[in-house]
TIVO-2410 file (N, C-alpha, C; in nm, 3 decimals):
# residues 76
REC num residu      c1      c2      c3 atome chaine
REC   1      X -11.255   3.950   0.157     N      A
REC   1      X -11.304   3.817   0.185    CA      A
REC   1      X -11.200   3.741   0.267     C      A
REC   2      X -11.255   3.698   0.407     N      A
REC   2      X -11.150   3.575   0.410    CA      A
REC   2      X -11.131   3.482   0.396     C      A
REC   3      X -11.002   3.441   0.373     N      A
REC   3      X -10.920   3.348   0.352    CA      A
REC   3      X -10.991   3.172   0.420     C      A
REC   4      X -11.033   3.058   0.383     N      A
REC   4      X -11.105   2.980   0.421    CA      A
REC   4      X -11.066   2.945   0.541     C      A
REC   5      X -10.898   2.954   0.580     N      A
REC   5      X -10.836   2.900   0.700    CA      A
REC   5      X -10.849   3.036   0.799     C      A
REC   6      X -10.886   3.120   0.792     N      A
REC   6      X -10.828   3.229   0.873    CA      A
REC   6      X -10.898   3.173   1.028     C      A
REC   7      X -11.019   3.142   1.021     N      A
REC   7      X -10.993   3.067   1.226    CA      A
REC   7      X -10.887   2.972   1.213     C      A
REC   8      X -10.818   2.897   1.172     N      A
REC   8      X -10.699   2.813   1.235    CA      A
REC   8      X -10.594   2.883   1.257     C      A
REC   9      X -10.607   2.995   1.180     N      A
REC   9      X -10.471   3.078   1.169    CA      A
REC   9      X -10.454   3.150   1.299     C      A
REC  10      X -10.596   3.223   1.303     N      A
REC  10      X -10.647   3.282   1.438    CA      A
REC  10      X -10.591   3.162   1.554     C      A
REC  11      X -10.649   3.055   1.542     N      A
REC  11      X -10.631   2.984   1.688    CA      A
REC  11      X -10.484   2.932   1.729     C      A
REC  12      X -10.364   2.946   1.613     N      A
REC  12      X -10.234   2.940   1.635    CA      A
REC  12      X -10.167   3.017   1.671     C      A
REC  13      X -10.229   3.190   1.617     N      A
REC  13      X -10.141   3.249   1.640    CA      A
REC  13      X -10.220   3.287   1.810     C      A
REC  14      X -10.306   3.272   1.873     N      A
REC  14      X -10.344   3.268   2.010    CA      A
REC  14      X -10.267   3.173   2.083     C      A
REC  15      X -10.232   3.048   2.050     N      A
REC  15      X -10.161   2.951   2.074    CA      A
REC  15      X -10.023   3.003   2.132     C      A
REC  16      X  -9.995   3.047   2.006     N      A
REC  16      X  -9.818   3.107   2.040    CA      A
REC  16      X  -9.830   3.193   2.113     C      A
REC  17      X  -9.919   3.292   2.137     N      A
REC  17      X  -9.910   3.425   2.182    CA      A
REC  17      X  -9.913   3.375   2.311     C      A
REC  18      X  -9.983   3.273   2.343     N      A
REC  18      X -10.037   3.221   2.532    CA      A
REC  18      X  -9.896   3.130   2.562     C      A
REC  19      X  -9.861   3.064   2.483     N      A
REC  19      X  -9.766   2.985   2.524    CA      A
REC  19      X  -9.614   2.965   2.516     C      A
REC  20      X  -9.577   3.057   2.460     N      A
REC  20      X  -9.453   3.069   2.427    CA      A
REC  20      X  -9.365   2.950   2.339     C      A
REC  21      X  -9.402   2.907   2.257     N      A
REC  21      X  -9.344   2.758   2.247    CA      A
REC  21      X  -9.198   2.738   2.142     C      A
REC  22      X  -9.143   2.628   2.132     N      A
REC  22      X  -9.026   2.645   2.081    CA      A
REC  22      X  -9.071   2.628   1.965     C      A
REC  23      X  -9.026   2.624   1.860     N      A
REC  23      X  -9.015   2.609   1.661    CA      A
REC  23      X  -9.066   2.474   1.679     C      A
REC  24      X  -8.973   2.380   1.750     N      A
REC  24      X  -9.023   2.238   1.740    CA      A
REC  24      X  -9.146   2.176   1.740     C      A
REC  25      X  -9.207   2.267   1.881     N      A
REC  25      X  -9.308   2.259   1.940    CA      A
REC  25      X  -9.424   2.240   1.845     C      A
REC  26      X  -9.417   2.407   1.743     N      A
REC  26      X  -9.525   2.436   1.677    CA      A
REC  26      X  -9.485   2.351   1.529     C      A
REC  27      X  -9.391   2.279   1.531     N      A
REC  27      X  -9.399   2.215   1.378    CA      A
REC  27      X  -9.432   2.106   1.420     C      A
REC  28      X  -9.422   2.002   1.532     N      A
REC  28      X  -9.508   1.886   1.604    CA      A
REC  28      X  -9.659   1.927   1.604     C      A
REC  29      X  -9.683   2.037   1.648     N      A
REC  29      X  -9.877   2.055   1.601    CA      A
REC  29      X  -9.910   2.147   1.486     C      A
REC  30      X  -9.825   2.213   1.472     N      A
REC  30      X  -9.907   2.318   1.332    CA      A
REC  30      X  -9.830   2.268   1.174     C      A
REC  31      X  -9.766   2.202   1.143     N      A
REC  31      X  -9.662   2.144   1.046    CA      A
REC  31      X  -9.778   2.079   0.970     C      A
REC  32      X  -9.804   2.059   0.795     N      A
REC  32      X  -9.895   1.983   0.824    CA      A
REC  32      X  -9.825   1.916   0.654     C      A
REC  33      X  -9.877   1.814   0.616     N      A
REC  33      X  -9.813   1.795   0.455    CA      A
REC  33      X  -9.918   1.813   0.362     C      A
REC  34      X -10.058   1.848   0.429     N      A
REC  34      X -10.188   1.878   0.344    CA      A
REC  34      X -10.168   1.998   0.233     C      A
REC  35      X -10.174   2.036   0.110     N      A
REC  35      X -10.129   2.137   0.040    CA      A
REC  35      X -10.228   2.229   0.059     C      A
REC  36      X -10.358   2.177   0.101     N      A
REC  36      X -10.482   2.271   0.154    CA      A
REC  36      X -10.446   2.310   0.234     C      A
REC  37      X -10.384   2.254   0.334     N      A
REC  37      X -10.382   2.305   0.508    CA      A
REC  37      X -10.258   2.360   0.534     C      A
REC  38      X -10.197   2.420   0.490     N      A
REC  38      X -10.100   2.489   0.514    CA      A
REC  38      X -10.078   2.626   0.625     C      A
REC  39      X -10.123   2.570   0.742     N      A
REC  39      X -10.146   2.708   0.868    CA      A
REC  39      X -10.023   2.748   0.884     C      A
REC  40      X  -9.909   2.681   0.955     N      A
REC  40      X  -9.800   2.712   1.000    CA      A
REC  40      X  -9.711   2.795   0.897     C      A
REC  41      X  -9.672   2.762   0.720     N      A
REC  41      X  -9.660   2.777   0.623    CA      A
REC  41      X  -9.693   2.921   0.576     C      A
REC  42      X  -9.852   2.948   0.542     N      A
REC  42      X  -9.906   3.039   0.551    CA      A
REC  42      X  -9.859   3.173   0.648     C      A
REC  43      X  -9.876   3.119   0.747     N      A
REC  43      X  -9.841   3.255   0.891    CA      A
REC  43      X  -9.654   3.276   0.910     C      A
REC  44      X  -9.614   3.174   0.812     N      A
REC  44      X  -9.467   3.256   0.873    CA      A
REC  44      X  -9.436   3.323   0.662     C      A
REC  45      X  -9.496   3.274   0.570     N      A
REC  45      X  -9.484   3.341   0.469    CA      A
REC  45      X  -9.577   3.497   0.465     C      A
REC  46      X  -9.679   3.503   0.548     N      A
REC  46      X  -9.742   3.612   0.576    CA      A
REC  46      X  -9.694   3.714   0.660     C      A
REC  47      X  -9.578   3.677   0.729     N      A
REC  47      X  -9.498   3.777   0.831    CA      A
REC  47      X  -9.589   3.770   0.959     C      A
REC  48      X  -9.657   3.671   1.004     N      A
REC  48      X  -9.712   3.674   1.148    CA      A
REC  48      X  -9.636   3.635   1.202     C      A
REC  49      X  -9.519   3.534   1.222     N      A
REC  49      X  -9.493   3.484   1.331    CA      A
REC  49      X  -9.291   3.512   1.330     C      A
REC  50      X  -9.242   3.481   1.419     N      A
REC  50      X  -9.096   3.539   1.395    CA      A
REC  50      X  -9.032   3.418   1.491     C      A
REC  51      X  -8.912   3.340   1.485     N      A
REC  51      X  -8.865   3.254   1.548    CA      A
REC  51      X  -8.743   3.280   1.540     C      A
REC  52      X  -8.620   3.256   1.661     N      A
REC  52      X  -8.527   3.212   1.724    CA      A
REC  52      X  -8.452   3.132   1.683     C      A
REC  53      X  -8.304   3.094   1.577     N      A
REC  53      X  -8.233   3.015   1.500    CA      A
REC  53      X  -8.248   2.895   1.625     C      A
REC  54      X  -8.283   2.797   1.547     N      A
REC  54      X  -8.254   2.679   1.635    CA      A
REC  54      X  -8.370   2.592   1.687     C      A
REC  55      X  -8.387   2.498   1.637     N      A
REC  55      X  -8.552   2.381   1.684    CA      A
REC  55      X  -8.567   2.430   1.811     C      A
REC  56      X  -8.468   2.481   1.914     N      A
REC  56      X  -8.521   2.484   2.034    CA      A
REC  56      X  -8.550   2.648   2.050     C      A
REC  57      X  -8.584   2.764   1.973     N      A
REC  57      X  -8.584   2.878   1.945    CA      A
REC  57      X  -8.685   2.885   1.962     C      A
REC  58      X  -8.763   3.025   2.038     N      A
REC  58      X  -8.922   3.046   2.062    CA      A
REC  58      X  -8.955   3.138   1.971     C      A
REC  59      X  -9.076   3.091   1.958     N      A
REC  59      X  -9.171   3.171   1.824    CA      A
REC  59      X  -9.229   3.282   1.896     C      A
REC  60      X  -9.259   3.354   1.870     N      A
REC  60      X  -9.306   3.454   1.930    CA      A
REC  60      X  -9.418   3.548   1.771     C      A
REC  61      X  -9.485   3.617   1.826     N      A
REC  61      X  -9.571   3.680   1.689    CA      A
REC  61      X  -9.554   3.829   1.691     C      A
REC  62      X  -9.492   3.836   1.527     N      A
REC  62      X  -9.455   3.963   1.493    CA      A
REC  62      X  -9.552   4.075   1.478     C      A
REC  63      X  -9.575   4.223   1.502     N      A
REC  63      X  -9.633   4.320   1.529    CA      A
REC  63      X  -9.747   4.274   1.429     C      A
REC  64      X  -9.744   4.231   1.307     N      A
REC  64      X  -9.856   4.227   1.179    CA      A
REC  64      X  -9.936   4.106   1.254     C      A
REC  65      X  -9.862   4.015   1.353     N      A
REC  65      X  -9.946   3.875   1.352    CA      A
REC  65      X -10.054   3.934   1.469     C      A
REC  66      X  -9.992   4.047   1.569     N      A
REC  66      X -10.059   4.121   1.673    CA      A
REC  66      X -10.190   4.170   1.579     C      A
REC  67      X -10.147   4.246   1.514     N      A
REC  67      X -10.245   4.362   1.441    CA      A
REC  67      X -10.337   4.255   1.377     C      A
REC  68      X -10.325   4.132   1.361     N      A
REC  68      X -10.420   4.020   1.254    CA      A
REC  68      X -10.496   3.973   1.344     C      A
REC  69      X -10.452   3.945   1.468     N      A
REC  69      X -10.502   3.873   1.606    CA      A
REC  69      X -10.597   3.975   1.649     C      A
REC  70      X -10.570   4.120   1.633     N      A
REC  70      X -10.650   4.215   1.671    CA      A
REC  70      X -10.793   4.242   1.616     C      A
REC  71      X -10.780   4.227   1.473     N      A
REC  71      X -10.881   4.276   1.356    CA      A
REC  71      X -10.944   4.141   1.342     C      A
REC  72      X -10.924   4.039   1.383     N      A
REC  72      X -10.984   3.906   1.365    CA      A
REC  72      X -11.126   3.880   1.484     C      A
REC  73      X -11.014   3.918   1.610     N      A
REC  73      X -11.156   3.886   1.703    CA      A
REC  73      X -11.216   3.944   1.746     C      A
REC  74      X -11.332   3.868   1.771     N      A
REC  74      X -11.434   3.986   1.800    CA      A
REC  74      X -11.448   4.053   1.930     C      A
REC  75      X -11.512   4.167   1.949     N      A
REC  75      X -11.527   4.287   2.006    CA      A
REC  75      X -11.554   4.186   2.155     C      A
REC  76      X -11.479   4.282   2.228     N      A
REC  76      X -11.496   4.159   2.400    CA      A
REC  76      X -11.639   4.262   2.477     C      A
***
């Protein structure tokens, strides 16, 4: 079953994957204090995403966040 958030999760980790962005970047839009909404939270305790020491460090998505991005969308 999935997970209720898994399209937001999906549309962040597309996010990062297209844009390269710094840590900062993605805690200015994906950061959230909702205890429901926990996207950003979620995907780096899940091992999707991997970042660069330093606010100005790029996130980039780790092989599992590939393989999640893969099995998520649909068939082109």
């Amino acid at each position: 079953m999935e997970r209720s958030h898994d399209a937001l999760t999906m549309q962040m980790l597309h996010w990062i994957e297209q844009g390269k962005p710094s840590y900062s970047e993605v805690l200015e839009v994906w950061k959230s204090t909702c205890p429901r909404l926990t996207i950003w939270e979620d995907a780096c305790a899940d091992g999707f995403v991997d970042s660069a020491a330093g606010m100005s460090g790029m996130v980039s998505l780790t092989e599992k966040g590939r393989s999640f991005l893969s099995r998520q969308s649909p068939p082109a």
